[in-house]
C-alpha positions in Angstrom: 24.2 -33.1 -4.6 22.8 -29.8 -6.1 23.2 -27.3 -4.2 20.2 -25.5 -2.4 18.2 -22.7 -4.2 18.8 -19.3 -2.4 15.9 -18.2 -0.1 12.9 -16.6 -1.3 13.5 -12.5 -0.8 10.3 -11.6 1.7 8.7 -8.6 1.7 5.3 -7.2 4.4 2.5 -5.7 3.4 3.7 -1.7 4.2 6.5 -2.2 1.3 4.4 -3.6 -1.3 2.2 -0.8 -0.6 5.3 1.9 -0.7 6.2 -0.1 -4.1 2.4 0.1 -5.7 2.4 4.0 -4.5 5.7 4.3 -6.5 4.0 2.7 -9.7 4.9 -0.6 -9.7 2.3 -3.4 -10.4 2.4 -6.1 -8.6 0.1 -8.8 -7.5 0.0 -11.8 -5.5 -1.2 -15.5 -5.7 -1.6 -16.7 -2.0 1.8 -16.0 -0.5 4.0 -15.9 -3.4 4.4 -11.5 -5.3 5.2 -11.4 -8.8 5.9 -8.0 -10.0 4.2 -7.3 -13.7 5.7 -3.4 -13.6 7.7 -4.7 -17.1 5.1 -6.3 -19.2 2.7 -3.5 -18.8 5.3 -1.1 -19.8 5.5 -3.1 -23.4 2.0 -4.3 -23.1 -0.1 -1.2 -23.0 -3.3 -2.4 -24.0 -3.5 -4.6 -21.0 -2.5 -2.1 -18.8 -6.3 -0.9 -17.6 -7.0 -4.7 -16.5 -3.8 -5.0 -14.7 -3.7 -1.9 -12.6 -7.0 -2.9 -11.8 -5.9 -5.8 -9.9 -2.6 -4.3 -8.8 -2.4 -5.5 -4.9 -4.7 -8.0 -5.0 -4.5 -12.0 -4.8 -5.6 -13.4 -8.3 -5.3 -17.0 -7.3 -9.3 -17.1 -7.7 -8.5 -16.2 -10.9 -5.8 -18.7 -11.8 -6.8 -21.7 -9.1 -10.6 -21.2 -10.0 -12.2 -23.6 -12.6 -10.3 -24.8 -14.9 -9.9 -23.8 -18.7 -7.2 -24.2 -21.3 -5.2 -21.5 -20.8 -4.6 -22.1 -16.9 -1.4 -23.8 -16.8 0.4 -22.0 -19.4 -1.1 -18.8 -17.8 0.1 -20.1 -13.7 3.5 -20.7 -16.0 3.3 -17.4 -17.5 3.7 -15.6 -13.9 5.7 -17.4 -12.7 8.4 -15.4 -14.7 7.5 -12.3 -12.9 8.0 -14.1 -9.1 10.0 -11.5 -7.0 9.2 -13.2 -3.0 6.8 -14.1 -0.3 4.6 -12.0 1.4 5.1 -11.8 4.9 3.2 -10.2 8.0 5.5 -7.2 10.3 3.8 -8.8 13.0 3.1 -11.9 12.2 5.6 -14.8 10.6 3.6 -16.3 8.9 1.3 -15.7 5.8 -1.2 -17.5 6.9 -2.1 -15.5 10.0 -1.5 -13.0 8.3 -4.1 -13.4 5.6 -6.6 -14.9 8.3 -6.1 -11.3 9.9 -6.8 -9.5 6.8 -10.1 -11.7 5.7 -11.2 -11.4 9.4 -10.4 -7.6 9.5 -12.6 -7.3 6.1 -15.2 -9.2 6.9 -16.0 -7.5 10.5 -14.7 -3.8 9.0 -14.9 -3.1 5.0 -13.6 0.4 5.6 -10.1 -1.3 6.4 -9.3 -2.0 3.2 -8.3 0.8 0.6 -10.8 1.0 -2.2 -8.8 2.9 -5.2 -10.4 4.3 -8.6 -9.5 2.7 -11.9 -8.5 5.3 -14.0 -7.7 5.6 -17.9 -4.8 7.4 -17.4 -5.0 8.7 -21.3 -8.6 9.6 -20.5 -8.6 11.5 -16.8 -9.9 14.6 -16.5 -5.7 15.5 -15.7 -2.4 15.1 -17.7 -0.4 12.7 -15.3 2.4 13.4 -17.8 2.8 16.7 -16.2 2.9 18.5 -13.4 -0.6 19.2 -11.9 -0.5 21.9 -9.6 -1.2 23.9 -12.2 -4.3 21.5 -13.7 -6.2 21.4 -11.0 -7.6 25.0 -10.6 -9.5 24.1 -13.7 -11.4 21.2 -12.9 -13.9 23.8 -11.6 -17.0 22.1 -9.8 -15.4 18.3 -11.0 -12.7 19.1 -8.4 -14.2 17.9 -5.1 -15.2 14.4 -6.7 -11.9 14.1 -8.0 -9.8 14.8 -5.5 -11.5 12.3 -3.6 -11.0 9.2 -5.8 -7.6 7.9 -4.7 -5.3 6.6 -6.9 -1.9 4.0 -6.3 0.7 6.6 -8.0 3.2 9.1 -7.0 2.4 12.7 -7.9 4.3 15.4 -9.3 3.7 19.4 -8.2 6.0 21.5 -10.0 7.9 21.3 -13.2 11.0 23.0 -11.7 12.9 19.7 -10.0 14.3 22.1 -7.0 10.9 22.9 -6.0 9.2 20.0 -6.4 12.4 18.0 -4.4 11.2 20.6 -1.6 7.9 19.9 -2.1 8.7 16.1 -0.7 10.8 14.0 2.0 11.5 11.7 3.8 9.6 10.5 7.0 12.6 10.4 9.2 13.7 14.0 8.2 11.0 15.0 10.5 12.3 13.1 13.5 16.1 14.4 12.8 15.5 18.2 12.6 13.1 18.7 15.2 13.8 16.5 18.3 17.2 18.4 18.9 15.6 21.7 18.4 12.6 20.1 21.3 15.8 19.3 23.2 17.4 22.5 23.5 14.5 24.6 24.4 13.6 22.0 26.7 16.8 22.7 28.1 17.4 26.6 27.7 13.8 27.2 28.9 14.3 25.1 32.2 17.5 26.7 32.9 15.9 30.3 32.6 12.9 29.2 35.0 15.5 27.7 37.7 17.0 31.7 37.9 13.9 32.3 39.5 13.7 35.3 37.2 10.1 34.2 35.4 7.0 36.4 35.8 3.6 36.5 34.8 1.5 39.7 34.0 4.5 42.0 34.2 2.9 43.6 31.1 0.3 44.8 33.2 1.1 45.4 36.5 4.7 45.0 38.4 3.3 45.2 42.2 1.0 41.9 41.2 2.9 39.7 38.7 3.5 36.0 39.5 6.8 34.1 39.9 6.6 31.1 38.3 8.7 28.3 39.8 10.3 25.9 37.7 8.4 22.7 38.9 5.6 23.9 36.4 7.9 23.3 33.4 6.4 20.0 33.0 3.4 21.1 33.3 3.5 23.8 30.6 5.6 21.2 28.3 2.7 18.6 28.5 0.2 21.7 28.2 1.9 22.2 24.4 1.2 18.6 23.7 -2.6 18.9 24.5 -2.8 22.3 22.5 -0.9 20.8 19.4 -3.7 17.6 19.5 -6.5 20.7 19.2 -4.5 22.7 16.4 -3.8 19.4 14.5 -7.5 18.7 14.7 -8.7 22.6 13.9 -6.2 22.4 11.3 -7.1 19.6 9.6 -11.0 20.0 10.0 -11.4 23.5 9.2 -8.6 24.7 6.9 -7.5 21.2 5.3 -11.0 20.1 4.6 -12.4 23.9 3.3 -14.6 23.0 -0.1 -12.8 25.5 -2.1 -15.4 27.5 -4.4 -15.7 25.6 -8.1 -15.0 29.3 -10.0 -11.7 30.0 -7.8 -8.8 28.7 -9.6 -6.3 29.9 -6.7 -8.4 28.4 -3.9 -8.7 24.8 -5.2 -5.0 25.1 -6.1 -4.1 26.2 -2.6 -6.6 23.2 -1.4 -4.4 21.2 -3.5 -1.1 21.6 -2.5 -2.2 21.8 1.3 -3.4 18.5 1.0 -5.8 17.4 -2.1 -2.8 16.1 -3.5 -2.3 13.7 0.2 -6.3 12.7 -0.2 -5.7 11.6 -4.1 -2.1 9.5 -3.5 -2.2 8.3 -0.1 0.0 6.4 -0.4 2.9 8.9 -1.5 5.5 8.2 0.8 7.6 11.6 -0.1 4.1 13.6 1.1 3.0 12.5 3.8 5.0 14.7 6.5 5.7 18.3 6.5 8.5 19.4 4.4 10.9 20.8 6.4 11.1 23.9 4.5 7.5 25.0 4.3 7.4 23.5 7.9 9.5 25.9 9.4 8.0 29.0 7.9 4.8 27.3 10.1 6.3 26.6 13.1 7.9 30.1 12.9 4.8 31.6 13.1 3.7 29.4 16.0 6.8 30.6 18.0 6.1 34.0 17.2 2.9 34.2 18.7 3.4 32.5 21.6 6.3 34.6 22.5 3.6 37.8 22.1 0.8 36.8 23.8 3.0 35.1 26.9 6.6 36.1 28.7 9.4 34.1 27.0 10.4 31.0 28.7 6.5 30.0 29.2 5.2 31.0 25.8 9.0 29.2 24.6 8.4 25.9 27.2 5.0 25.3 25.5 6.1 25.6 22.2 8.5 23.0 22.7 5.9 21.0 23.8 3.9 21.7 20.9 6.8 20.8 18.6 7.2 17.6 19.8 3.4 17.1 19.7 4.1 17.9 16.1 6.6 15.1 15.6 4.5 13.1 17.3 1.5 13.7 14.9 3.4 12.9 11.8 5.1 9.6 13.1 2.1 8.6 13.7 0.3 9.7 10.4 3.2 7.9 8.3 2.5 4.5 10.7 -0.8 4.9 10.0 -0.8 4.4 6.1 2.6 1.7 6.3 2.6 0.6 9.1 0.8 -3.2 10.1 -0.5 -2.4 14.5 -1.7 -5.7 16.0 -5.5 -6.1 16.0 -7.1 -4.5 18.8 -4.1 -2.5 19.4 -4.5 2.0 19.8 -2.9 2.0 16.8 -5.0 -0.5 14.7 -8.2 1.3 16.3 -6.2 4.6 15.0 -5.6 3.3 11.6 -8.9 1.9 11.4 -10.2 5.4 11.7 -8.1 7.1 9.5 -8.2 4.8 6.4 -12.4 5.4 6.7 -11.5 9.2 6.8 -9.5 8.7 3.5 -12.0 5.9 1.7 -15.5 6.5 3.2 -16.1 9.5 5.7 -14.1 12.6 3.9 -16.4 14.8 6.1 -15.6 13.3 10.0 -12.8 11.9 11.9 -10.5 14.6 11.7 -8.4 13.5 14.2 -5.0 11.8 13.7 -2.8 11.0 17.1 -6.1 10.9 18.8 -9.5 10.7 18.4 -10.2 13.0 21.6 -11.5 15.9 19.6 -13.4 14.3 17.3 -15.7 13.0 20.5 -15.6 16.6 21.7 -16.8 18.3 18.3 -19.1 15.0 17.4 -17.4 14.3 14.6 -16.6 10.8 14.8 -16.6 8.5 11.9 -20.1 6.4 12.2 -19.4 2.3 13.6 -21.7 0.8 10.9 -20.5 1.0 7.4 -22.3 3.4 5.2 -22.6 4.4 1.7 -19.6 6.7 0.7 -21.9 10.2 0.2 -20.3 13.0 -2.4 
């Protein structure tokens, strides 16, 4: 008896997605991903058509009607078969794919809608750094940095700073939770001495003791403030227009995150480097410990942190990760893939939509032309 063929390698719908962000080209017929990254290397000219359909499910185009060409063309790909598609949720592919059609049909916004580009032809050289590119693009900037594409980018020609420039998700995770512990714990300690006072910059005979059952309170309070700073942040100084005849300004726009709205899908940018991060949160820490005595201004900075954390988790889950239907998170996802593909200008808000309700900025239910 022959012996059994090894099991099909499986793969969900978050790591194709890391893999197309990387380059690759895949696409898929029903369940079955076949991975075409090789022929269009030494097939240029059909690599426009490809990329084009990189992601999608071409068995329409291969199970449709019939010409001559089909079954050496289903033959063809099957040379390129790398696995099955599977659901993180779900086992199977047919729910799955019944959750995607039914997600599409009741909201278009859910699915990514990326620009075709001529790579030879775009108003950039992808075949170098483009940092220092985009300050030129003048008045085309705003409409190009809003036309997402499935491909890595590249910052900086020197490799140290560009390796800075990117990391890992769980990096995030690793260096600041300890830090959140240890000023949780040093900042408690200091209000159980009994020694904390408020005011004491002003006036001795009337400054408050604070007792140390309002630690929680102030941690939590840090949490709240970080949801409003993400969301001034993010509305205000992320989403500036930059002026077309400032080179500097639309670089700066860039790097803060242009270069997140063009490659969304760039797993290596989508949480705060640590170093750039901690020149931030430095300056957090500083002013807290100004404008309040230390172990309150300290207590909600550690609550702030870990709001921080919090915010990027959940802004890396949003782009790879699959929430069940109805979920927070799918209602949260829902709302930030329309910020990135439809409503650049609303729904600012990433852990929570709280904001956006306060500041009426909410993305729109109904589906509406994408404006520029």
């Amino acid at each position: 008896m022959a012996p059994a063929p090894p099991p099909a390698a499986s793969f969900s719908p978050s790591e194709v997605q890391r893999r197309l962000a990387a380059g690759a080209c895949w696409v898929r017929r029903g369940a079955r991903l076949y991975d075409l990254s090789s022929f269009v290397r030494h097939h240029p000219g059909g690599e426009q058509l490809l990329r084009a359909r990189a992601g999608q499910d071409i068995s329409a185009d291969l199970d449709g009607p019939p010409h001559r060409h089909s079954a050496n063309a289903r033959r063809w790909l099957e040379q390129y078969y790398v696995g099955e598609l599977r659901g993180e949720q779900q086992g199977s592919m047919e729910n799955e794919a019944v959750a995607l059609e039914e997600t599409q049909k009741t909201d278009p916004a859910m699915e990514p809608r990326f620009k075709v580009v001529d790579w030879d032809k775009d108003l950039v050289d992808w075949r170098k750094p483009l940092l220092w590119q985009v300050g030129h693009l003048g008045e085309k900037y705003d409409e190009w940095v809003h036309q997402p594409v499935t491909r890595p980018i590249r910052l900086f020609h020197s490799d140290l700073i560009e390796g800075l420039s990117k990391t890992v998700w769980y990096s995030v995770p690793i260096i600041w939770v300890p830090l959140v512990l240890y000023l949780s714990w040093s900042y408690y300690r200091t209000f159980a001495q009994g020694n904390v006072r408020l005011f004491t910059s002003f006036t001795t005979e009337y400054a408050l003791a604070v007792p140390k059952s309002v630690f929680p309170g102030l941690f939590m309070l840090g949490i709240f403030l970080w949801s409003l700073v993400e969301y001034l942040i993010h509305r205000f100084l992320f989403h500036m227009k930059p002026p077309s005849d400032s080179y500097y300004l639309i670089t700066l726009h860039f790097v803060m995150h242009g270069q997140h709205h063009k490659a969304p899908f760039d797993g290596s940018r989508l949480v705060f480097p640590p170093v750039p991060a901690s020149l931030v949160i430095g300056v957090f820490y500083l002013c807290l410990q100004l404008i309040l005595p230390e172990a309150v201004g300290g207590t909600v900075f550690a609550g702030g942190l870990l709001g921080y954390v919090l915010y990027d988790m959940t802004h890396y889950y949003l782009h790879f990760g699959s929430p069940h239907r109805g979920s927070y998170l799918y209602n949260l996802k829902a709302h930030h893939v329309k910020h990135h593909f439809a409503h650049q200008k609303s729904g600012f808000g990433i852990s929570t939509k709280l904001w956006d309700y306060c500041f009426h900025t909410l993305i729109p239910e109904k589906p509406h032309l994408k404006t520029q």
